[in-house]
N, CA, C, O and CB atoms as a CASP TS submission, in Angstrom:
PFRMAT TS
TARGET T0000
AUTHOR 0000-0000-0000
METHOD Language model
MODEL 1
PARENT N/A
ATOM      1  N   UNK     1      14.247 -70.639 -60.499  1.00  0.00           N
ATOM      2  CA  UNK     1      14.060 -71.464 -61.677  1.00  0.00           C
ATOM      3  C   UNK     1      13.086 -70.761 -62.625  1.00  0.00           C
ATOM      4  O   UNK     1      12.163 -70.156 -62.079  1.00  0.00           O
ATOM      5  CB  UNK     1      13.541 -72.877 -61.290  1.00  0.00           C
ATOM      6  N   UNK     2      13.145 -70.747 -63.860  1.00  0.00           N
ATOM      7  CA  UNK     2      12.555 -69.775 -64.593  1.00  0.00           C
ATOM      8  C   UNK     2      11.933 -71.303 -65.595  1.00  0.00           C
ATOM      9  O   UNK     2      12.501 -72.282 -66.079  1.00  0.00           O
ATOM     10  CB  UNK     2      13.778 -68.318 -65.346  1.00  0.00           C
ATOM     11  N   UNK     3      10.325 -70.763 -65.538  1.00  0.00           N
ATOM     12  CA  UNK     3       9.197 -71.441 -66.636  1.00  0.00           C
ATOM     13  C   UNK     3       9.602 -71.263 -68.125  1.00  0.00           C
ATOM     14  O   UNK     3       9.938 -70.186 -68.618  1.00  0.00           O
ATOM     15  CB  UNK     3       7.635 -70.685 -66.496  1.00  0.00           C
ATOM     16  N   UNK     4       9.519 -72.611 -68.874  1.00  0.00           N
ATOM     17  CA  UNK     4       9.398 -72.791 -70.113  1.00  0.00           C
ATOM     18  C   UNK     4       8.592 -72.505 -70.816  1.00  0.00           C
ATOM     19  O   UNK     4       7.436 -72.680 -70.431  1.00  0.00           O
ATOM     20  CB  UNK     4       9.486 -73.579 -70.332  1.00  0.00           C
ATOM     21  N   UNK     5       8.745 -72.142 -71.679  1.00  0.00           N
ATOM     22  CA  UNK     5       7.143 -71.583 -73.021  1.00  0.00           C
ATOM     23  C   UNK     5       6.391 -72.443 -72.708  1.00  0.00           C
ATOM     24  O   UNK     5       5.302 -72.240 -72.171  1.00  0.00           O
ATOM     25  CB  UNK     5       7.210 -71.680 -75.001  1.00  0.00           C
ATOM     26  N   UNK     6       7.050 -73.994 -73.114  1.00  0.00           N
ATOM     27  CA  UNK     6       5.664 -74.603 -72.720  1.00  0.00           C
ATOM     28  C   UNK     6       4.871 -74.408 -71.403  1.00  0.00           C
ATOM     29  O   UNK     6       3.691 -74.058 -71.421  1.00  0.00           O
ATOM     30  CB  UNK     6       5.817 -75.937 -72.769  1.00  0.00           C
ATOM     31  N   UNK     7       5.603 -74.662 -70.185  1.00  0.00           N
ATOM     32  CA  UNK     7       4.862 -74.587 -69.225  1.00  0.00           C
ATOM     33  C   UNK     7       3.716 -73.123 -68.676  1.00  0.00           C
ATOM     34  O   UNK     7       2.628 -72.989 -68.116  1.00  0.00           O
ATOM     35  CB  UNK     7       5.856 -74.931 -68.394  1.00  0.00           C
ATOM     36  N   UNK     8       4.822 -72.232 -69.279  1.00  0.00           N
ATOM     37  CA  UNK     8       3.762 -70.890 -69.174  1.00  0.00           C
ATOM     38  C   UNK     8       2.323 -71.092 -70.367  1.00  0.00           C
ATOM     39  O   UNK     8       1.248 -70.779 -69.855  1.00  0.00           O
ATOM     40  CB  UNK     8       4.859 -69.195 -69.721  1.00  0.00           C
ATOM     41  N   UNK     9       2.274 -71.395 -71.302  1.00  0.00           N
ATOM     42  CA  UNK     9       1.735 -71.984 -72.369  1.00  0.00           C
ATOM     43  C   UNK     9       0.447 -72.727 -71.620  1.00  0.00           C
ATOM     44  O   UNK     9      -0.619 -72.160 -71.380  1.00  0.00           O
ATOM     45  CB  UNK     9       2.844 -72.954 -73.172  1.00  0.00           C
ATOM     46  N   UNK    10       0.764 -74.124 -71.297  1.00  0.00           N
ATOM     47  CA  UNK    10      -0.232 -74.609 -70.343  1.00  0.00           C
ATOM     48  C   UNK    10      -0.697 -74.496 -68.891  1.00  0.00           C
ATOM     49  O   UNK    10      -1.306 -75.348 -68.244  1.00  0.00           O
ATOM     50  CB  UNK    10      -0.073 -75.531 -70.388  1.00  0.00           C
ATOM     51  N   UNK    11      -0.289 -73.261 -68.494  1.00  0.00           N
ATOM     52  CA  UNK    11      -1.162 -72.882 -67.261  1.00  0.00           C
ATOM     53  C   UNK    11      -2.262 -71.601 -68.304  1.00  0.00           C
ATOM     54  O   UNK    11      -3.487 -71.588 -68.185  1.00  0.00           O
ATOM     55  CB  UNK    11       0.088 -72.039 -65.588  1.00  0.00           C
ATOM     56  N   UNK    12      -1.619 -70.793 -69.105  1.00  0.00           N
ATOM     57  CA  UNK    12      -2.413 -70.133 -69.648  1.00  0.00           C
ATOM     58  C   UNK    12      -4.016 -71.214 -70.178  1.00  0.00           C
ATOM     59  O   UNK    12      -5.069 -70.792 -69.700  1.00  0.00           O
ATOM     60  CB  UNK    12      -1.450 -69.435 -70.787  1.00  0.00           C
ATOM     61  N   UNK    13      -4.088 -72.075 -70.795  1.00  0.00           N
ATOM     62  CA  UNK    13      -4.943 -72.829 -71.333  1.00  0.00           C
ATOM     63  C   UNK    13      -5.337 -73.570 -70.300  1.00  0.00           C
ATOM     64  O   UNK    13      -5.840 -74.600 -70.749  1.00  0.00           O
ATOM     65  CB  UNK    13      -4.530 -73.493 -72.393  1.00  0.00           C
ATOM     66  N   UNK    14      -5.359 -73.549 -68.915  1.00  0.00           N
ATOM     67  CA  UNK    14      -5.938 -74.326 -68.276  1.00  0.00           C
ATOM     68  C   UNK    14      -7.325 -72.942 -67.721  1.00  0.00           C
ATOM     69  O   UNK    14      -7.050 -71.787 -67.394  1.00  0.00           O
ATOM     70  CB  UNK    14      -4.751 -75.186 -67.117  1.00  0.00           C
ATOM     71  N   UNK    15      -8.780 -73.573 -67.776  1.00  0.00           N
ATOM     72  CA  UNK    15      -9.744 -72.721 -67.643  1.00  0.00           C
ATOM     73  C   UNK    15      -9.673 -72.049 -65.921  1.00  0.00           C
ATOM     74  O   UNK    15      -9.204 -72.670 -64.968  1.00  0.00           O
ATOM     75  CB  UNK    15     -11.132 -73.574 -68.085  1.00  0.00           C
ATOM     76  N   UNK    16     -10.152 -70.918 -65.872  1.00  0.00           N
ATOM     77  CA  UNK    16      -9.927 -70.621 -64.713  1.00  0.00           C
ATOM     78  C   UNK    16     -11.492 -71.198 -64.016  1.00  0.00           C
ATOM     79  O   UNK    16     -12.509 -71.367 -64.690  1.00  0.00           O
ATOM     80  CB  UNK    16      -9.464 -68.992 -64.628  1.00  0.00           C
ATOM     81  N   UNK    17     -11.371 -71.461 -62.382  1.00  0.00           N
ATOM     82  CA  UNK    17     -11.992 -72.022 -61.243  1.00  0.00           C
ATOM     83  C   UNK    17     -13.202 -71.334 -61.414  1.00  0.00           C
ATOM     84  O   UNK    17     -13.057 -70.133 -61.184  1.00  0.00           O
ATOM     85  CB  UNK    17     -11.290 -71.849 -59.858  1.00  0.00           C
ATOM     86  N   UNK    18     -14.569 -71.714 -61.796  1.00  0.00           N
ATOM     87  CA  UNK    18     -15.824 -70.549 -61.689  1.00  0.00           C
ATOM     88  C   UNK    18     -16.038 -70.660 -60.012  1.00  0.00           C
ATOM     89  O   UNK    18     -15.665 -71.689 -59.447  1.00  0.00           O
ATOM     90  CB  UNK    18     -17.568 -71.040 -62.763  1.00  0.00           C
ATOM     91  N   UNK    19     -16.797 -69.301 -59.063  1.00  0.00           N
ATOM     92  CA  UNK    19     -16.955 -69.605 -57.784  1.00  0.00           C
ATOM     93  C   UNK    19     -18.115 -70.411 -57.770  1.00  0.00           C
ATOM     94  O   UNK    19     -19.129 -70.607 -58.439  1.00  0.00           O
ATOM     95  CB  UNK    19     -17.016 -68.479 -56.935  1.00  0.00           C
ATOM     96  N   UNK    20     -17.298 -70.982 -56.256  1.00  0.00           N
ATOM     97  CA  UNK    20     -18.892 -71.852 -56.281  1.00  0.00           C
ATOM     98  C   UNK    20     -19.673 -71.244 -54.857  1.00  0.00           C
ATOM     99  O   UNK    20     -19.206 -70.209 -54.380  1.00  0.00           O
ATOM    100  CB  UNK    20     -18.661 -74.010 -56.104  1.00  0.00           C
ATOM    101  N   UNK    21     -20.969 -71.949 -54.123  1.00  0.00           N
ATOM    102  CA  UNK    21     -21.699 -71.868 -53.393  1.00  0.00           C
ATOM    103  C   UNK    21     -21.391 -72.453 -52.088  1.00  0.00           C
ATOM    104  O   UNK    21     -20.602 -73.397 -52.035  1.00  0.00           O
ATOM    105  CB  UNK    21     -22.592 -72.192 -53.917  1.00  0.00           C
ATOM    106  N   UNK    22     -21.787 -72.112 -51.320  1.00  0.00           N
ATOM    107  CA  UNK    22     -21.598 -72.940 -49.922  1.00  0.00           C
ATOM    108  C   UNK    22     -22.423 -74.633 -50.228  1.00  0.00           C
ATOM    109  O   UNK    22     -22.205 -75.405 -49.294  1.00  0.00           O
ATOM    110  CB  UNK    22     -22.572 -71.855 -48.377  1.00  0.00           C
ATOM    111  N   UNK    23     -23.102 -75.104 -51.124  1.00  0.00           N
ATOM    112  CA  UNK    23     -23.516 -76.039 -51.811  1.00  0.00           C
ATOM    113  C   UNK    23     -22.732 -76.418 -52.994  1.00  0.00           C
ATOM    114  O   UNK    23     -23.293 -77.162 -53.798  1.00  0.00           O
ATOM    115  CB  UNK    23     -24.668 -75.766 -52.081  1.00  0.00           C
ATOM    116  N   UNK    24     -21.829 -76.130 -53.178  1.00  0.00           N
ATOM    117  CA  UNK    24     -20.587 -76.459 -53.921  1.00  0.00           C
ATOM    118  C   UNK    24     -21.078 -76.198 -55.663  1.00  0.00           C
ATOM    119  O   UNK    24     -20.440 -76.756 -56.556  1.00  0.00           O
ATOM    120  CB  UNK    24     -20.065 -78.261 -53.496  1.00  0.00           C
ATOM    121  N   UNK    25     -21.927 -75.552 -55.886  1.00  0.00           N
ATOM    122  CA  UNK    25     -22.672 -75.589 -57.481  1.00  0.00           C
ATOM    123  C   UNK    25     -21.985 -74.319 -57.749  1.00  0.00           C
ATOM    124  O   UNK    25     -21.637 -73.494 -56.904  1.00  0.00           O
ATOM    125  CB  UNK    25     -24.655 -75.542 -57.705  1.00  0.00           C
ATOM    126  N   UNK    26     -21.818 -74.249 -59.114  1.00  0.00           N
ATOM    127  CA  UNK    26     -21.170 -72.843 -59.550  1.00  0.00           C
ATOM    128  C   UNK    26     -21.949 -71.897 -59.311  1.00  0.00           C
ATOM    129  O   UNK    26     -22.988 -71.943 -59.969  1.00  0.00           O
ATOM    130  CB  UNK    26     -20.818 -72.663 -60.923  1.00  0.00           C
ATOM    131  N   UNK    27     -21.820 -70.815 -58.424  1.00  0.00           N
ATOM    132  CA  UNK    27     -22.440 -69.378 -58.523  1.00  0.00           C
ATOM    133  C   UNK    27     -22.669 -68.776 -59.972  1.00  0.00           C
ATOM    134  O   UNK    27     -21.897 -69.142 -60.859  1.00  0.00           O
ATOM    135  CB  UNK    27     -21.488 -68.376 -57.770  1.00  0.00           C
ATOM    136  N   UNK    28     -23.642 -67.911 -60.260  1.00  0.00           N
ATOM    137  CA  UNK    28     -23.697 -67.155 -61.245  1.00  0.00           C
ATOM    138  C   UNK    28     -23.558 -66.050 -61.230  1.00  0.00           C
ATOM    139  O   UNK    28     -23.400 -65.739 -60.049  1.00  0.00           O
ATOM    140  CB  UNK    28     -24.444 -67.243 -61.716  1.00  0.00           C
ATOM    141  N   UNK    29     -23.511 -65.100 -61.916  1.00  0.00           N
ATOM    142  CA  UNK    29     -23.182 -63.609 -61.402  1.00  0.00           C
ATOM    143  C   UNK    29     -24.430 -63.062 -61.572  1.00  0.00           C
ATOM    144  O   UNK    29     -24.501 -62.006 -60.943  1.00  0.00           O
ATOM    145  CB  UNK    29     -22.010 -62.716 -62.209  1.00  0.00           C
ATOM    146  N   UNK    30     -25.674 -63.392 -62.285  1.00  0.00           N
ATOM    147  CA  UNK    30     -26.905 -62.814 -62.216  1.00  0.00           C
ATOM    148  C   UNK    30     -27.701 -62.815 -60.850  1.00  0.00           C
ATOM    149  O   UNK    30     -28.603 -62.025 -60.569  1.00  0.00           O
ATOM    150  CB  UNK    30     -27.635 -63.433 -63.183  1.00  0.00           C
ATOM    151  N   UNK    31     -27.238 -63.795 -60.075  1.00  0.00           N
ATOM    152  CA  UNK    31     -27.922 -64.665 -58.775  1.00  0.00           C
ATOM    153  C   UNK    31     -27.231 -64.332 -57.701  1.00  0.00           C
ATOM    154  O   UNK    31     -27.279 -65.174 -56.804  1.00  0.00           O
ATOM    155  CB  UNK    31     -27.887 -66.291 -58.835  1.00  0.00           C
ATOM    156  N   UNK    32     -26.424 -63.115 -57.430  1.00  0.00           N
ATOM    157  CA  UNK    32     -25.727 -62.941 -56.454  1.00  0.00           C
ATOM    158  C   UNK    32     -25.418 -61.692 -56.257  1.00  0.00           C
ATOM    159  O   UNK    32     -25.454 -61.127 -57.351  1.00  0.00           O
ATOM    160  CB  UNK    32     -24.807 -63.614 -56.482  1.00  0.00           C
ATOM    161  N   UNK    33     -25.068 -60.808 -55.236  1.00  0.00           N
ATOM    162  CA  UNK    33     -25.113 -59.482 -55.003  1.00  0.00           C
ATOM    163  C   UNK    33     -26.400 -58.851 -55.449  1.00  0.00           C
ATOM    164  O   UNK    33     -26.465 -58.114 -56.434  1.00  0.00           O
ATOM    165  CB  UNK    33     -24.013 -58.884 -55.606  1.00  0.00           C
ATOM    166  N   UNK    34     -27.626 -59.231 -54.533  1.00  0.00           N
ATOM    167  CA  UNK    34     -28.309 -58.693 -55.171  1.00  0.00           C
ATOM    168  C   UNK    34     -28.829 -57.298 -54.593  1.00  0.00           C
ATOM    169  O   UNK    34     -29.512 -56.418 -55.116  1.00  0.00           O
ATOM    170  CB  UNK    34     -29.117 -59.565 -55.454  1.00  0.00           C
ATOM    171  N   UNK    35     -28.326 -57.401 -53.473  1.00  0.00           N
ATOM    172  CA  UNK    35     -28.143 -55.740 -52.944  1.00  0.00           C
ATOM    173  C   UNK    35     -27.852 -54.980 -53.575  1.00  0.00           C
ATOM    174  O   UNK    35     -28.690 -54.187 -54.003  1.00  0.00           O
ATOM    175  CB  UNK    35     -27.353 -55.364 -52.102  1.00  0.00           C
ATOM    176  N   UNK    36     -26.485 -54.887 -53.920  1.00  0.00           N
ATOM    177  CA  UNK    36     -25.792 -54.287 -54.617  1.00  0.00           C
ATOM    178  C   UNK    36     -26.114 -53.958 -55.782  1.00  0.00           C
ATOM    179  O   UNK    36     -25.984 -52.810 -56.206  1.00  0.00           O
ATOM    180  CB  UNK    36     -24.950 -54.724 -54.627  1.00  0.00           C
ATOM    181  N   UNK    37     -26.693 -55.169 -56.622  1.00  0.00           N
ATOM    182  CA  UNK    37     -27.294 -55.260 -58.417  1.00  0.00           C
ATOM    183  C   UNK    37     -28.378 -54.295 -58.023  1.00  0.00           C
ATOM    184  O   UNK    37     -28.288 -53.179 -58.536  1.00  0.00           O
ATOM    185  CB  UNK    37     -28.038 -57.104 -59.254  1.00  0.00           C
ATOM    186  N   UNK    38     -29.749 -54.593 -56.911  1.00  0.00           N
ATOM    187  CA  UNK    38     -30.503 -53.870 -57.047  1.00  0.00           C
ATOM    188  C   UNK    38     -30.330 -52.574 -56.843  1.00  0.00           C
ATOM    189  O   UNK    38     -31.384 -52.094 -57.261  1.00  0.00           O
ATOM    190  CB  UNK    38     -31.213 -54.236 -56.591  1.00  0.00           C
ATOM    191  N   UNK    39     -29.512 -51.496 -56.376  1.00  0.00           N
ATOM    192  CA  UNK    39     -29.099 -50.418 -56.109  1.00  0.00           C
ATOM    193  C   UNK    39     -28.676 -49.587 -57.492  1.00  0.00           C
ATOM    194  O   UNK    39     -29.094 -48.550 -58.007  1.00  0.00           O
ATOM    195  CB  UNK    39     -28.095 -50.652 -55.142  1.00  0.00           C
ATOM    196  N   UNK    40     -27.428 -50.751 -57.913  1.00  0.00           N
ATOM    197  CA  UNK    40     -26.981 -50.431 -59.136  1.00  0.00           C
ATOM    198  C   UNK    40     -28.286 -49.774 -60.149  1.00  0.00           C
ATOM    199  O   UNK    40     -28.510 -48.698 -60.704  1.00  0.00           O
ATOM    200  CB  UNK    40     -26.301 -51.798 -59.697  1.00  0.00           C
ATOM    201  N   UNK    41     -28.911 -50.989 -60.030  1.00  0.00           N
ATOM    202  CA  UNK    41     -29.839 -50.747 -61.440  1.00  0.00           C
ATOM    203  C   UNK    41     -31.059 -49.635 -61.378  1.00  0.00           C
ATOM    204  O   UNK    41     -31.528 -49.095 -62.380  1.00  0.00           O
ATOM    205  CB  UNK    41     -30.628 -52.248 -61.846  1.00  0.00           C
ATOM    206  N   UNK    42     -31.580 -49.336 -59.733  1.00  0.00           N
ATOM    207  CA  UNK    42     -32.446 -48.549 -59.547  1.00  0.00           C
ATOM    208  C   UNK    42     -31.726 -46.906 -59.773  1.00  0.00           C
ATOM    209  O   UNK    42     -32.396 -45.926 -60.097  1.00  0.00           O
ATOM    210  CB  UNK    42     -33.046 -48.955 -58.159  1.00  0.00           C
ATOM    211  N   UNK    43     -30.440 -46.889 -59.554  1.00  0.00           N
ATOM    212  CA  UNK    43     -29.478 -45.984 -59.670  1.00  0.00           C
ATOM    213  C   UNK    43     -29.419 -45.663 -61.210  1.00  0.00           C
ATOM    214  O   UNK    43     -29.687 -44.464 -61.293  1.00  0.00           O
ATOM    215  CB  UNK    43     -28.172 -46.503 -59.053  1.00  0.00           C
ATOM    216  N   UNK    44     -29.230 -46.091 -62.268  1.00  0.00           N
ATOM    217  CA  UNK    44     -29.237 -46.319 -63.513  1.00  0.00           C
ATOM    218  C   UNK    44     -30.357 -45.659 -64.042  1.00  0.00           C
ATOM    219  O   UNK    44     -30.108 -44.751 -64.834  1.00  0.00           O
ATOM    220  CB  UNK    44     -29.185 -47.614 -63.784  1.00  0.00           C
ATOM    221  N   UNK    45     -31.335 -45.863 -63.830  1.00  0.00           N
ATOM    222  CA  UNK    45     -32.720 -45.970 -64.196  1.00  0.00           C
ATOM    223  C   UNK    45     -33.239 -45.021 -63.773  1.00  0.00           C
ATOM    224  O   UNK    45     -34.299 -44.732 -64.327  1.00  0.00           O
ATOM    225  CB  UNK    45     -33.403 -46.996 -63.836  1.00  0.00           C
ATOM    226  N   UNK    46     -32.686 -43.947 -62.429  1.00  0.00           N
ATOM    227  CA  UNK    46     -33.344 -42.827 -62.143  1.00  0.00           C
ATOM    228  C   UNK    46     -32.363 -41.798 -62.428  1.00  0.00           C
ATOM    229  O   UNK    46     -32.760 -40.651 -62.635  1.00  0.00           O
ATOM    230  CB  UNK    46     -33.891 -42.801 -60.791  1.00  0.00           C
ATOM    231  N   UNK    47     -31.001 -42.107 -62.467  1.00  0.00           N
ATOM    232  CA  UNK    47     -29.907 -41.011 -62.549  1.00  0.00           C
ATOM    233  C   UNK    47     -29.765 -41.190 -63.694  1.00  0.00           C
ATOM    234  O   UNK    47     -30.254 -40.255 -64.328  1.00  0.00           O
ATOM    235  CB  UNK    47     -28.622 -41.015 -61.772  1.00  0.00           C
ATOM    236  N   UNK    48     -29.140 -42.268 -64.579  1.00  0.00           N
ATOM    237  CA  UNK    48     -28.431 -42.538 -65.591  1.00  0.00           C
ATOM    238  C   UNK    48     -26.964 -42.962 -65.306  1.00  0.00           C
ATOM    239  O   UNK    48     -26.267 -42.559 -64.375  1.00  0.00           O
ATOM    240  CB  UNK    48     -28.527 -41.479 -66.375  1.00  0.00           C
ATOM    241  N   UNK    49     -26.680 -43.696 -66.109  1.00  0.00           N
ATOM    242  CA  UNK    49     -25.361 -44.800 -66.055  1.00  0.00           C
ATOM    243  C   UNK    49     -24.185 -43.833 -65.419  1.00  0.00           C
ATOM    244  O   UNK    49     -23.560 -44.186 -64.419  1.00  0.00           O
ATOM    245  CB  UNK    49     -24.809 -45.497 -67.869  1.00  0.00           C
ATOM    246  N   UNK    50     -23.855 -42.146 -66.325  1.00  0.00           N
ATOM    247  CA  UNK    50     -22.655 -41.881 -65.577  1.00  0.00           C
ATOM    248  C   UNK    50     -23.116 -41.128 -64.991  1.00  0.00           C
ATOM    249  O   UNK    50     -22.799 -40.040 -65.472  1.00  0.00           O
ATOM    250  CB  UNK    50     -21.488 -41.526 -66.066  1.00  0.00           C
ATOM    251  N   UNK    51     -23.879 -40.987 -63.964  1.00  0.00           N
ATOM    252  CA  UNK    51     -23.938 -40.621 -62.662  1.00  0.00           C
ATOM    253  C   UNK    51     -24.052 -42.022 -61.209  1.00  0.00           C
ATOM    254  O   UNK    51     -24.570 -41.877 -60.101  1.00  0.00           O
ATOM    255  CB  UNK    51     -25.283 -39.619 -62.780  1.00  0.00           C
ATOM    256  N   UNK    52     -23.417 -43.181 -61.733  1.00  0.00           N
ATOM    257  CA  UNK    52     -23.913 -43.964 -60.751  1.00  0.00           C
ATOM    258  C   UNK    52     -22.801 -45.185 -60.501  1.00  0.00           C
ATOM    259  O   UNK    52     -22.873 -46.377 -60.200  1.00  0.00           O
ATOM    260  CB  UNK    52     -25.382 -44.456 -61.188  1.00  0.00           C
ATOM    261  N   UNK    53     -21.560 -44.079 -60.839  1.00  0.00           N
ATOM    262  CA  UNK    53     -20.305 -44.913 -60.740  1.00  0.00           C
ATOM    263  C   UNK    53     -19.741 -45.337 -59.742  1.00  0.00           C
ATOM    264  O   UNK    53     -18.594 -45.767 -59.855  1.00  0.00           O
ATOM    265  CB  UNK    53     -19.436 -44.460 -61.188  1.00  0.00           C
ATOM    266  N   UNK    54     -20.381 -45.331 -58.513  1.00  0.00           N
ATOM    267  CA  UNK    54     -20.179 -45.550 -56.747  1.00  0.00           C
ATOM    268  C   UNK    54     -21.237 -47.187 -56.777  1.00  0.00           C
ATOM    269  O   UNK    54     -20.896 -48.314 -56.417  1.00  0.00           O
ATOM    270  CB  UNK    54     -21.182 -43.705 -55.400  1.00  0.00           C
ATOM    271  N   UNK    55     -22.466 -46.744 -57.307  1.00  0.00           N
ATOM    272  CA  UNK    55     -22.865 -48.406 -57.453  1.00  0.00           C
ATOM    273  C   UNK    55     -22.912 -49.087 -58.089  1.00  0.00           C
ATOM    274  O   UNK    55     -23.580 -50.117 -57.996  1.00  0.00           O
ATOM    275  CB  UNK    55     -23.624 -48.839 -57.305  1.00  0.00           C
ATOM    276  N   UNK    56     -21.703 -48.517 -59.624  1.00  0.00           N
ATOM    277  CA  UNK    56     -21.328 -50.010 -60.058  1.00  0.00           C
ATOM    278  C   UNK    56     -20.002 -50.713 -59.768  1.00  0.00           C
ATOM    279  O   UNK    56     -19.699 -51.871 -60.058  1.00  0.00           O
ATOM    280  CB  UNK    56     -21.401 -50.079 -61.460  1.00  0.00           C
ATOM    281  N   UNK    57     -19.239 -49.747 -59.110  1.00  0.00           N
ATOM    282  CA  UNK    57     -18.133 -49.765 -58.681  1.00  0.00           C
ATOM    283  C   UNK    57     -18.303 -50.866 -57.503  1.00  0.00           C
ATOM    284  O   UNK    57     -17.535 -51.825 -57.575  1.00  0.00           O
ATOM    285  CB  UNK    57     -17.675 -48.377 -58.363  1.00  0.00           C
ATOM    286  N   UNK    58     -19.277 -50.833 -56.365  1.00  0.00           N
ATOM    287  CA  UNK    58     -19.622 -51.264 -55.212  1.00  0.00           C
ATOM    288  C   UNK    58     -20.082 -53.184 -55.753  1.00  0.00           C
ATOM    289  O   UNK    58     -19.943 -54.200 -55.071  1.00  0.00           O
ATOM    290  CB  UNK    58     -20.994 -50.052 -54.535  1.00  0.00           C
ATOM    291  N   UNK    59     -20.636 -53.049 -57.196  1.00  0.00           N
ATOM    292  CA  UNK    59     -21.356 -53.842 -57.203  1.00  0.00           C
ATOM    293  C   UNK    59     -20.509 -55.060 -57.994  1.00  0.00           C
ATOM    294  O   UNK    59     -20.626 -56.274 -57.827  1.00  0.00           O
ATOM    295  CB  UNK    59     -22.584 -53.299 -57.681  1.00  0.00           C
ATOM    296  N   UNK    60     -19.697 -54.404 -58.828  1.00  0.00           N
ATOM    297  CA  UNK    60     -18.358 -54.940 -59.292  1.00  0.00           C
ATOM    298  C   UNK    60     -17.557 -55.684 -58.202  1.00  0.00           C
ATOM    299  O   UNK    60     -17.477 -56.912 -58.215  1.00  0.00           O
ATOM    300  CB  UNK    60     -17.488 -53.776 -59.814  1.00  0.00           C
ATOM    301  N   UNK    61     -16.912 -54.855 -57.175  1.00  0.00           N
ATOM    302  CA  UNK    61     -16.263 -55.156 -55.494  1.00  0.00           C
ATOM    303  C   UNK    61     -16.731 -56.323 -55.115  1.00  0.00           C
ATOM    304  O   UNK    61     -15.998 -57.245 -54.758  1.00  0.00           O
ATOM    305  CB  UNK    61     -16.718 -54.095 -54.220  1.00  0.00           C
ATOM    306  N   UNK    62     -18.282 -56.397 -55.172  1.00  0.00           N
ATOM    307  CA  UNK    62     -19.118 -57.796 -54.460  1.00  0.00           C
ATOM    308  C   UNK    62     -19.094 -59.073 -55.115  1.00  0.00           C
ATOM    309  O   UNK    62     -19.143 -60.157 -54.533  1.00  0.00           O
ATOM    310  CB  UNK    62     -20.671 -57.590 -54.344  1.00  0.00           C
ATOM    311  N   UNK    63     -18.992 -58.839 -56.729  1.00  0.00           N
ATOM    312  CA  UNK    63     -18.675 -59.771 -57.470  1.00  0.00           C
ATOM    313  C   UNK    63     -17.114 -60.292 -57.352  1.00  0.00           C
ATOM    314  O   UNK    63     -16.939 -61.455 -56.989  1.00  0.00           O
ATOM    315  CB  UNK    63     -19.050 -59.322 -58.707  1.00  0.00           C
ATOM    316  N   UNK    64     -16.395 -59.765 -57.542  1.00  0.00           N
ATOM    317  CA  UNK    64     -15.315 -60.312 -57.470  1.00  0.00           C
ATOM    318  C   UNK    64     -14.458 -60.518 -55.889  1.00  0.00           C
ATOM    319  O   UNK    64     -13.277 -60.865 -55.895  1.00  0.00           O
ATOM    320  CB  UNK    64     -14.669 -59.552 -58.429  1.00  0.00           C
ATOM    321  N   UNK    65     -15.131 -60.285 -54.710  1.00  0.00           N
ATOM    322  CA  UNK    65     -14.910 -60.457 -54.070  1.00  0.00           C
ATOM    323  C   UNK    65     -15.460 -62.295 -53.788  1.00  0.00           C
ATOM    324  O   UNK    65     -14.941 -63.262 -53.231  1.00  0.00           O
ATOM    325  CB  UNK    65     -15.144 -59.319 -53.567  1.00  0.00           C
ATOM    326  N   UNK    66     -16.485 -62.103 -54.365  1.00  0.00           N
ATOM    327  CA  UNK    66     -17.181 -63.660 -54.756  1.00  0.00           C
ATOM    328  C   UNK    66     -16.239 -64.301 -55.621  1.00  0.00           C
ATOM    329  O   UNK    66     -16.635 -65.446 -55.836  1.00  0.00           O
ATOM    330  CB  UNK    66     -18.724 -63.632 -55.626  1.00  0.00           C
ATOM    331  N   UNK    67     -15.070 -64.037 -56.262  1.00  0.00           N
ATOM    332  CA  UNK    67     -14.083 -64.676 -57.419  1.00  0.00           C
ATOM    333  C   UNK    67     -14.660 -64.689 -58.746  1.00  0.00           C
ATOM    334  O   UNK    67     -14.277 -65.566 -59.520  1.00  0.00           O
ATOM    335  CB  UNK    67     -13.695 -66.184 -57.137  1.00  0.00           C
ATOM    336  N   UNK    68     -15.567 -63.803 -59.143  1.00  0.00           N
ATOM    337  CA  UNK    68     -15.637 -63.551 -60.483  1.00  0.00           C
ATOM    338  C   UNK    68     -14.698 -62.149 -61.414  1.00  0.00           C
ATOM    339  O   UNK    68     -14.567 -60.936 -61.249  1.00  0.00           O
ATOM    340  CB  UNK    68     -17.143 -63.395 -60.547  1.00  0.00           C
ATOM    341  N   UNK    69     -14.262 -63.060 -62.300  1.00  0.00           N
ATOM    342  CA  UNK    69     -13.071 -61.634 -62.949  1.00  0.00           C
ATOM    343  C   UNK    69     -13.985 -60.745 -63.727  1.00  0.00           C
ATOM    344  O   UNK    69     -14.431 -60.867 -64.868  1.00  0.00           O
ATOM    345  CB  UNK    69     -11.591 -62.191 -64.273  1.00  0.00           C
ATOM    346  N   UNK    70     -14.146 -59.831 -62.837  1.00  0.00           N
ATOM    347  CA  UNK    70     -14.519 -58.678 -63.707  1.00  0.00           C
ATOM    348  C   UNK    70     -13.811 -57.756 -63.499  1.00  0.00           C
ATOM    349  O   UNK    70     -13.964 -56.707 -64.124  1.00  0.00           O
ATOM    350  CB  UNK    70     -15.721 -58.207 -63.639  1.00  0.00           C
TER
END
């Protein structure tokens, strides 16, 4: 069975699910992976951004493994 404009239409406009917490509150992406964030950023800060494409790559992975679209 093949979707109608409309119906493709309104799944597009429906907002997507933010993740939530084992406390059911929306996660944030500042507040989470912070292994990873902290690596990233100490990586950044002593190498520079394109030398440190393994920990943002890693740190990206953790986020959206959490269900954030990045």
């Amino acid at each position: 069975m093949t979707e109608t404009k409309s119906q493709c239409h309104m799944e597009a406009a429906q907002p997507k699910k933010k993740p939530v917490g084992p406390d059911g509150k929306p996660l944030k992406p500042c507040c989470v992976c912070l292994e990873t964030k902290g690596l990233r950023d100490e990586c950044v800060i002593n190498r520079g951004q394109e030398n440190c494409g393994d920990f943002i790559e890693a740190h990206k992975k953790c986020l959206r493994d959490l269900g954030f679209n990045i």
